[in-house]
C-alpha positions in Angstrom: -11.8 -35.9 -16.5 -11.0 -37.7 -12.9 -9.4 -34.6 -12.3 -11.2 -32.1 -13.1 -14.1 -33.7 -10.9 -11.6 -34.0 -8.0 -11.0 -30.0 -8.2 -14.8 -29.8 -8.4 -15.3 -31.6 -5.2 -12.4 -29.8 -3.7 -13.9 -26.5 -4.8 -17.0 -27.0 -3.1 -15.7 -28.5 -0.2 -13.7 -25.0 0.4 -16.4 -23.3 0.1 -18.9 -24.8 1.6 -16.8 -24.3 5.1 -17.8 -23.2 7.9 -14.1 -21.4 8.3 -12.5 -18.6 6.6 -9.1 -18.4 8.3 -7.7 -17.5 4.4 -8.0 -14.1 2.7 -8.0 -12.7 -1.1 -8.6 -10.1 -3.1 -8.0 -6.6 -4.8 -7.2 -3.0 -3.4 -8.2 0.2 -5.9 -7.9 3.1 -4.7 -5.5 6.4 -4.9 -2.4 7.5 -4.3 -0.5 10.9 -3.0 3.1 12.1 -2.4 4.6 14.1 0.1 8.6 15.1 0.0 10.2 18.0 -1.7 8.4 18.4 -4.6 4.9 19.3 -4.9 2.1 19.8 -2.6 2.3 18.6 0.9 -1.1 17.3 1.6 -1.2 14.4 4.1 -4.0 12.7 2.5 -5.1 13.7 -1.2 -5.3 11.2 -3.4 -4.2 12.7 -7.4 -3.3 9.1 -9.1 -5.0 5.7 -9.7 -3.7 2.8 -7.4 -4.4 -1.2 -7.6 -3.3 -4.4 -6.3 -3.4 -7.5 -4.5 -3.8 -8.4 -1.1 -3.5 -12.5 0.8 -4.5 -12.6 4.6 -3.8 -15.5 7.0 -6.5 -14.7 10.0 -4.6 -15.8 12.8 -6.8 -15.1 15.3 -9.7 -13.0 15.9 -7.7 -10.1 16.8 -4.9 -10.5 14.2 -3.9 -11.5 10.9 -0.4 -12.2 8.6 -1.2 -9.5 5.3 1.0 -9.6 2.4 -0.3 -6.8 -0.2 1.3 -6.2 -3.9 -0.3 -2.2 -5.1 1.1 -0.7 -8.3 0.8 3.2 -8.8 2.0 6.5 -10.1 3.3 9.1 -7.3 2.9 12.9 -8.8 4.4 15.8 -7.5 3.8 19.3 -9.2 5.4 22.4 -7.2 2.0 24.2 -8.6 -0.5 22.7 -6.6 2.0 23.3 -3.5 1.1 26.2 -0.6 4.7 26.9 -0.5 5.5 30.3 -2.6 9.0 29.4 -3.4 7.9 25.8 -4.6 5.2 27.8 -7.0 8.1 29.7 -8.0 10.5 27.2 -8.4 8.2 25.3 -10.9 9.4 21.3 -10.8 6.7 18.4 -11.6 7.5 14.5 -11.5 5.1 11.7 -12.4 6.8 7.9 -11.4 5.8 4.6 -11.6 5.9 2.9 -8.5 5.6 -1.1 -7.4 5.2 -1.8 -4.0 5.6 -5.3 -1.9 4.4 -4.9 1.9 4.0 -7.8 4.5 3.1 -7.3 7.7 0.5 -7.8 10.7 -3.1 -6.5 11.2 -4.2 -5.8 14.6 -8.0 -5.4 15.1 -9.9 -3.2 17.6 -12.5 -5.4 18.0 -13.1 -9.1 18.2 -13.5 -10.3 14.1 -14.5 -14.0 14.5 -15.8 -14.9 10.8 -16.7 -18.3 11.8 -19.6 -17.0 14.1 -23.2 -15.6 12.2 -24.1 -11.8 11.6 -22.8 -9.1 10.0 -19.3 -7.9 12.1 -17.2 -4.8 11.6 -14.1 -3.1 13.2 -11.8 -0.7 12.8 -7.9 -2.1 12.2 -4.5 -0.9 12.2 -1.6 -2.3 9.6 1.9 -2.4 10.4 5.3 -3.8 8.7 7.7 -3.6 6.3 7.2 -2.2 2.3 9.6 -2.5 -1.1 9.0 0.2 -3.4 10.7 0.1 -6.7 11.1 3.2 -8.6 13.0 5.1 -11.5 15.9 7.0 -10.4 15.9 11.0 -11.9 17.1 14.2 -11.3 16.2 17.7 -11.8 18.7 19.9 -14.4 19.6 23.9 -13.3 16.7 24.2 -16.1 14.1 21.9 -14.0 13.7 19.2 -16.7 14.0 15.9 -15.8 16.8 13.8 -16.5 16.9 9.9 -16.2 19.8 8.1 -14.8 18.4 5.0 -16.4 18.4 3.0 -13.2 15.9 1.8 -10.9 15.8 1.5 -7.0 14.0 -0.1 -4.0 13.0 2.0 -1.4 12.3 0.1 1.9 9.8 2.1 4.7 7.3 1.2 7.1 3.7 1.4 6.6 0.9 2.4 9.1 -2.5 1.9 7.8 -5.6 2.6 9.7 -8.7 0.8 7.8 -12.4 -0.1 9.1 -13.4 -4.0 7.5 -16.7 -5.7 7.7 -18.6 -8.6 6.5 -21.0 -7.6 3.7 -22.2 -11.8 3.2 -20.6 -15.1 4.3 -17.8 -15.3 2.4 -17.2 -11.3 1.2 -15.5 -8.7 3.4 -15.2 -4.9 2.3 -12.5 -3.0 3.9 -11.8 0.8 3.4 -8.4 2.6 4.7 -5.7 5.2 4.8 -2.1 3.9 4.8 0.8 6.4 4.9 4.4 4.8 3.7 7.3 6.3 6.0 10.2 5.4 3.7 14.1 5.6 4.1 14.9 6.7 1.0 15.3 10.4 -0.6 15.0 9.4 -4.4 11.4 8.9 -5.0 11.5 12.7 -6.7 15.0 13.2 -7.8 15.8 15.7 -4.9 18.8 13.3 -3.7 20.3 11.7 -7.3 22.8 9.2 -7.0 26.3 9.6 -5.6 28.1 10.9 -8.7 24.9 13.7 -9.3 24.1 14.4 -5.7 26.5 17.1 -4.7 25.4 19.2 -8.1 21.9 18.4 -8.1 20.6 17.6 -4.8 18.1 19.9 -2.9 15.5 20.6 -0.2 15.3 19.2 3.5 17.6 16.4 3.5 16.6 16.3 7.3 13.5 14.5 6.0 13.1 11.5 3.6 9.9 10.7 1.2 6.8 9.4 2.4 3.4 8.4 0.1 0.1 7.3 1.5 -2.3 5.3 -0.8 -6.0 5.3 0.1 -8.9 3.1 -0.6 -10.6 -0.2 -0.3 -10.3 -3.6 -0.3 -12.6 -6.4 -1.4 -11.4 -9.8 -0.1 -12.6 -13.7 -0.5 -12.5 -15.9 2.5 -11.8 -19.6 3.0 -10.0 -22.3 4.3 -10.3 -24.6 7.0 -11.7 -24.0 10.6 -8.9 -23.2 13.1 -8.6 -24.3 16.5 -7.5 -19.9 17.6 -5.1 -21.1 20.0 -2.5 -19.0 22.0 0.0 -17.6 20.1 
């Protein structure tokens, strides 16, 4: 029971703060693909995405952003503007997990420990780990599974708009495309001992995904002092 009380107090005390230099909460929103299979729309979201996001504000004008978003990536050659995709006829629906840390560079000023109602727009930069199933289209176009699963690393760049909605709440929305080093996301580059026999499309160009939405976050934590860094 001494316990319990002690988390009470500590509970309050948190949120009772005049700081919020800490960050949580979820991300929903939707997810697109764009590589060799399917449509190539830049932004057009066709599947469900969630997650979890942790911020550390740094300073008014940055923040540390770990995120952790779980999706499906479709591509169907149907829905593509390319005739010879249309014709070709392949479709892929993955599960994918992503891990993405980073930094967060505001346009304006974002000083949550001052009163009113703030907002600016942000950009989102780092480093993500997507893990995926590894596939591979037949010379029929059905998909084959290799049974095997992969971790594609790529760099996000997210543009968002955030603002306060009460003391302690802060709604964000944005649009984050994934650059990512990999060719694998939808089977157009199999692994070594299929990829002479199966491989196809521009293997100038690797796979990218953009997931788009909002995020609702929870702030607290202790004031900080915003010195140099």
């Amino acid at each position: 029971m001494r316990y319990f009380f002690l988390i009470l107090l500590t509970f309050f005390a948190v949120k009772n703060a005049d700081a919020q230099i800490y960050e949580v909460g979820v991300f929903v929103g939707g997810s697109n693909f764009i590589g060799d299979v399917g449509a190539t729309d830049y932004i057009s979201p066709n599947q469900g995405a969630f997650g979890a996001i942790v911020k550390w504000n740094r300073s008014p004008r940055h923040s540390f952003r770990a995120t952790v978003i779980f999706s499906n990536l479709e591509g169907i050659d149907g829905k593509s503007d390319d005739p010879r995709r249309k014709q070709r006829g392949y479709s892929f629906n993955t599960s994918i997990l992503e891990i993405s840390a980073g930094m967060e560079f505001t346009f304006l000023d974002f000083d949550l420990h001052t009163s009113g109602i703030k907002g600016t727009p942000y950009l989102y930069t780092g480093i993500t780990l997507a893990n995926h199933d590894n596939f591979y289209f037949n010379q029929a176009g059905e998909i084959i599974s290799e049974d095997t699963s992969s971790w594609a690393y790529g760099i996000p760049m997210a543009l968002g708009y955030k603002t306060n909605i009460s003391n302690h709440l802060i709604l964000a929305a944005e649009i984050g495309a994934r650059y990512t080093f990999s060719d694998e996301i939808d089977g157009s580059a199999p692994d070594s001992e299929y990829r002479e026999q199966f491989s196809f499309g521009n293997t100038n160009s690797t796979d990218w995904y953009v997931f788009s939405g909002i995020t609702l976050t929870y702030t607290f934590g202790r004031r900080p002092c915003y010195c140099n860094f």
